[in-house]
NULO-965338 format. One line per 3 residues: their letters; for each residue x, y, z of N, C-alpha, C. Coordinates in Angstrom, 3 decimals. Layout:
<atoms>
A	X/Y/Z/X/Y/Z/X/Y/Z | ...
</atoms>
This chain:
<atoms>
XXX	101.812/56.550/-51.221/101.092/57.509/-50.413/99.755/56.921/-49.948 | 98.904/56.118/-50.573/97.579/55.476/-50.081/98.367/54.687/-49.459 | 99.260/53.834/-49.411/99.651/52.839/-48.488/99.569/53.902/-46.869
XXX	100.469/54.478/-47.052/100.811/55.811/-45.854/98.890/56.092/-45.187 | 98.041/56.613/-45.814/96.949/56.693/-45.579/96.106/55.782/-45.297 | 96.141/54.553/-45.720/95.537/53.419/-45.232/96.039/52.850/-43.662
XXX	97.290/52.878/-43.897/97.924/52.714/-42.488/97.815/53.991/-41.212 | 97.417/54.601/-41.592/97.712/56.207/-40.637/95.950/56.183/-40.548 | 94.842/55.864/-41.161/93.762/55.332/-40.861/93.050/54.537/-39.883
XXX	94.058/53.510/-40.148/93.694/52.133/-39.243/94.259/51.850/-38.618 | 95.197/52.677/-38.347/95.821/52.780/-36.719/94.634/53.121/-35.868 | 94.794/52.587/-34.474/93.931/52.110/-33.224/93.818/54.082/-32.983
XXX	94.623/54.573/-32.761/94.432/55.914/-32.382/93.293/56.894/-32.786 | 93.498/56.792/-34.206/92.655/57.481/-35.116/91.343/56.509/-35.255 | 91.146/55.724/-35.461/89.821/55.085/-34.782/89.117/55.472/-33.764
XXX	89.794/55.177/-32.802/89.489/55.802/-30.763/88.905/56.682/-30.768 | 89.947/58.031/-31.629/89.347/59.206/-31.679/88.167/59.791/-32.258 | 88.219/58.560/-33.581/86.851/59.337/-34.288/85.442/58.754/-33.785
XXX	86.101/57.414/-33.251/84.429/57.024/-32.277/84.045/57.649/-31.361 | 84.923/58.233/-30.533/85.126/59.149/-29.439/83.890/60.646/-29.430 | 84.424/61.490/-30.915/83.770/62.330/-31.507/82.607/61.882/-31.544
XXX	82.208/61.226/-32.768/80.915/60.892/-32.688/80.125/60.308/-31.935 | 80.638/59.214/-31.105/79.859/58.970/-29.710/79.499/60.604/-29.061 | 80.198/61.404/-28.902/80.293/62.222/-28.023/79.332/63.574/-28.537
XXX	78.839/63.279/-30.054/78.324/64.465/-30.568/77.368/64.060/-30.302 | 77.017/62.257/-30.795/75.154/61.624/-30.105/74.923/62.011/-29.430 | 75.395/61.634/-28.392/74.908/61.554/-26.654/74.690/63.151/-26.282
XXX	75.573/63.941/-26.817/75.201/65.601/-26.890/73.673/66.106/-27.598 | 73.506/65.448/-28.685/72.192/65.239/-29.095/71.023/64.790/-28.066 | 71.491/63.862/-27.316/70.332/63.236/-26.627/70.062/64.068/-25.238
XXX	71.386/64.828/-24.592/71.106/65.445/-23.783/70.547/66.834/-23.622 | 70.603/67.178/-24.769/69.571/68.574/-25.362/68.184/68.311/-25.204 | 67.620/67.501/-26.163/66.798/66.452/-26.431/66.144/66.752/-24.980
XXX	66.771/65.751/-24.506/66.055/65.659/-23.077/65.607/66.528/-22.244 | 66.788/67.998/-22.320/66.539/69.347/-21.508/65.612/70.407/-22.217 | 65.361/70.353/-23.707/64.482/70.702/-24.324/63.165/70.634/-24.468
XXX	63.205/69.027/-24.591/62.015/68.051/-24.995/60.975/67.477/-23.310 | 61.579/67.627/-22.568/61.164/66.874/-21.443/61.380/67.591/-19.651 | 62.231/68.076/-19.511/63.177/68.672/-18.078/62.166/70.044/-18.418
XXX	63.018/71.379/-19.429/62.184/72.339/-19.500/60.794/72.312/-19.333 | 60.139/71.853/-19.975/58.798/72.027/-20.307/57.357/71.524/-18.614 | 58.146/70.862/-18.258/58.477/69.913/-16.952/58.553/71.015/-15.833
XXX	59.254/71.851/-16.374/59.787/73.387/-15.273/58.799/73.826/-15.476 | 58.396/74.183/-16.677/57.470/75.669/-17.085/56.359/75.576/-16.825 | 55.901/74.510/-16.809/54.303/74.063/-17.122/53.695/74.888/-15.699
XXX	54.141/74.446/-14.788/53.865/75.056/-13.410/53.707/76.693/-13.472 | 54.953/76.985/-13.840/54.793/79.039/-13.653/53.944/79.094/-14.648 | 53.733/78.507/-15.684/53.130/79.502/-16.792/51.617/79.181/-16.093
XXX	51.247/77.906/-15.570/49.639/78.045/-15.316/49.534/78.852/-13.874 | 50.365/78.995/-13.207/50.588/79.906/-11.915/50.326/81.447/-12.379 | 50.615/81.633/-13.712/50.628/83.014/-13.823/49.531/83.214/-15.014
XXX	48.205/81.936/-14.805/46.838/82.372/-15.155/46.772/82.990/-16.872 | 47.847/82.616/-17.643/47.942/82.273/-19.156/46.493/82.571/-19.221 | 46.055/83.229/-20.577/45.253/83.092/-21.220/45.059/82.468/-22.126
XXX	45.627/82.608/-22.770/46.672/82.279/-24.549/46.436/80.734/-24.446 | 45.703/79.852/-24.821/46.262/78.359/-25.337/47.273/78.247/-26.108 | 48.075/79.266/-27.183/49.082/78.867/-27.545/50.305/78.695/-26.494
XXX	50.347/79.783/-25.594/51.138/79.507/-24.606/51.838/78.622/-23.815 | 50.652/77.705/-23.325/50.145/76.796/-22.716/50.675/75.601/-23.356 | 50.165/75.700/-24.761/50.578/74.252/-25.573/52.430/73.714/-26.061
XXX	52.572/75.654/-26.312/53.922/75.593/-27.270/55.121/75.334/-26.034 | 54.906/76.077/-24.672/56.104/75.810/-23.538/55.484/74.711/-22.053 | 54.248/73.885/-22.480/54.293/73.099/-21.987/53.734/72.050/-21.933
XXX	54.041/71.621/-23.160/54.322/70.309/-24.020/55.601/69.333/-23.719 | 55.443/68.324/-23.206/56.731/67.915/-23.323/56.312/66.682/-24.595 | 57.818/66.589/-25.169/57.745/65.910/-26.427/58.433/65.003/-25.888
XXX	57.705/63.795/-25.444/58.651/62.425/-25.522/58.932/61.665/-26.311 | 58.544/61.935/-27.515/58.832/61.482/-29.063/59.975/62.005/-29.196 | 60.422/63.228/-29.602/61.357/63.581/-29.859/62.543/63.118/-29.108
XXX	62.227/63.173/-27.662/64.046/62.574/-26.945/63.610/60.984/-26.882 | 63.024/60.555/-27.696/63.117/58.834/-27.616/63.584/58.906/-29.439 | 62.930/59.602/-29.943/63.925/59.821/-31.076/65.580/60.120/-31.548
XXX	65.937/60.583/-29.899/67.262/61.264/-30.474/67.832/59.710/-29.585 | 67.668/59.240/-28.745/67.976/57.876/-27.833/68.166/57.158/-29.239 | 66.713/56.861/-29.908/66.940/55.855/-31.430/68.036/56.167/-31.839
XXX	68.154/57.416/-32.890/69.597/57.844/-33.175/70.511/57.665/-32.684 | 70.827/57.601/-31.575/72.003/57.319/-30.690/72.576/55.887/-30.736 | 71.501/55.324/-30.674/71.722/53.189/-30.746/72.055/53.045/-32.046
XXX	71.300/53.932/-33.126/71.697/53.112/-34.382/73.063/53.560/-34.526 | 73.364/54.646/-34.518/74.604/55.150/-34.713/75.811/54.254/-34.015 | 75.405/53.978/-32.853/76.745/53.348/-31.969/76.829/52.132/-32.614
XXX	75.714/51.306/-32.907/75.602/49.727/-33.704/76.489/50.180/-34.998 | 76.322/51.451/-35.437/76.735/51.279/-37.245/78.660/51.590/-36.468 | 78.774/52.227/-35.957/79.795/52.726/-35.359/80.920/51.434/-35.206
XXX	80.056/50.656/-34.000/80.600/49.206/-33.670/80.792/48.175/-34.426 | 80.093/48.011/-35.932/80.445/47.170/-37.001/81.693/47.982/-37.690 | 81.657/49.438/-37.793/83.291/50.041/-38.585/84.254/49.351/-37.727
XXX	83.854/49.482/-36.529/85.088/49.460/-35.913/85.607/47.879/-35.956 | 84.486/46.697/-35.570/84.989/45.694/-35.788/85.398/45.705/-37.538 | 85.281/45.879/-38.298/85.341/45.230/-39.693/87.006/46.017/-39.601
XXX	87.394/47.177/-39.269/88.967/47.019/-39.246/89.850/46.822/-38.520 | 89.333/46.477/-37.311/90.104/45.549/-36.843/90.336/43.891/-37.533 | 89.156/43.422/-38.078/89.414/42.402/-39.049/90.439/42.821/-40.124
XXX	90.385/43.806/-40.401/91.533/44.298/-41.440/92.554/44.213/-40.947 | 92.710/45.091/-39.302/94.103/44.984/-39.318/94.535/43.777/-38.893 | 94.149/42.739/-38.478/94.540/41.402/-38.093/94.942/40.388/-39.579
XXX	94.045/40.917/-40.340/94.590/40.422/-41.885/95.641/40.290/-42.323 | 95.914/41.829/-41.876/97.559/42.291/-42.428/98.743/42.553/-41.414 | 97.872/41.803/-40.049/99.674/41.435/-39.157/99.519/39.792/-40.010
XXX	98.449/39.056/-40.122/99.229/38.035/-40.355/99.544/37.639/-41.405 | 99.642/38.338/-42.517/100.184/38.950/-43.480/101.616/39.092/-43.998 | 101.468/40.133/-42.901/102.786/40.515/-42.266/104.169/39.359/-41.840
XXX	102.997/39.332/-40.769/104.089/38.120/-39.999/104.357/36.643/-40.665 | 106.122/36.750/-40.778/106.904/35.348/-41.659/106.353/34.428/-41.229 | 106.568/33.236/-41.653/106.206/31.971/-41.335/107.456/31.603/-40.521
XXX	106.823/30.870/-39.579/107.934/30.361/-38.681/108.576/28.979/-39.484 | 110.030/29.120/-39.129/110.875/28.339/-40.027/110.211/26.689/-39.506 | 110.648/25.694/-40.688/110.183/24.456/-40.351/111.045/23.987/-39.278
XXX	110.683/22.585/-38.571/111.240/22.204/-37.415/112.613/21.594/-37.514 | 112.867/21.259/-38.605/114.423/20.806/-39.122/115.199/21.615/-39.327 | 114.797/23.097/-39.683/115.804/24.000/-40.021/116.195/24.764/-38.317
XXX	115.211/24.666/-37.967/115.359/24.744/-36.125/116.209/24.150/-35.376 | 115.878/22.838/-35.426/117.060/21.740/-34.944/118.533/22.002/-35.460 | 118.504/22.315/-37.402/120.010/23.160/-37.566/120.868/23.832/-36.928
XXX	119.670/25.121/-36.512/120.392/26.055/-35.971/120.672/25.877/-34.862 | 119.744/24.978/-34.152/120.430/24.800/-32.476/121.740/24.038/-32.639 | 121.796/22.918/-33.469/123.091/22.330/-33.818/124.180/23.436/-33.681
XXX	124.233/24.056/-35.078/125.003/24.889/-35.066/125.304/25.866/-34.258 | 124.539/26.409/-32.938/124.961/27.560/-32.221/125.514/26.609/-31.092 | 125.029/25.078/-30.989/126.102/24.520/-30.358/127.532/23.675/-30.480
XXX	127.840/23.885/-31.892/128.344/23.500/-32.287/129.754/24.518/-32.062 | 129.638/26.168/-32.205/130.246/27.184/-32.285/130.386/27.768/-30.591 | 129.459/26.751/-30.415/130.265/26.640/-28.432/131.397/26.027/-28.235
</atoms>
């Protein structure tokens, strides 16, 4: 049964897919990030001083843009894909291990020459 699971693992499919996911949850991270951290605030800043705010909290809390934060979630994103891109190479080193593993040794060159003998021989 771990044999079954090791193999049903490191099949190319189930790889694809799970880089897929997590690539796809980062980059979802980063594009929040960005519409949160930078785009919004970017919008607001304008109406809210258009509409003569009193409040400095106002002012500070919706128009602030945080470019720390979406250069933070960008960081996250690189390290993740780098840690991502070493799983992925290290089993593909695996599975190349175990095709050639797998795969017989090709017969020596005399036992070759045999068989051609013989299949012309049975001509």
């Amino acid at each position: 049964m771990l044999k079954e699971f090791k193999a049903f693992v490191i099949r190319g499919n189930v790889i694809d897919l799970a880089v897929g996911v997590i690539i796809g949850a980062s980059f979802n991270s980063i594009v929040s990030s960005l519409i949160e951290n930078v785009i919004t605030p970017l919008m607001l800043k304008p109406a809210l001083e258009a509409a003569n705010l009193t409040r400095l909290e106002d002012l500070t809390v919706f128009g602030t843009v945080k470019y720390g934060s979406f250069l933070s979630a960008v960081l996250n994103f690189i390290i993740i894909a780098f840690v991502l891109f070493l799983i992925v190479k290290a089993a593909n080193t695996a599975t190349k291990k175990q095709e050639a593993v797998a795969a017989p040794a090709p017969p020596p060159e005399d036992v070759v020459l045999l068989r051609e003998i013989r299949d012309l021989l049975r001509k």
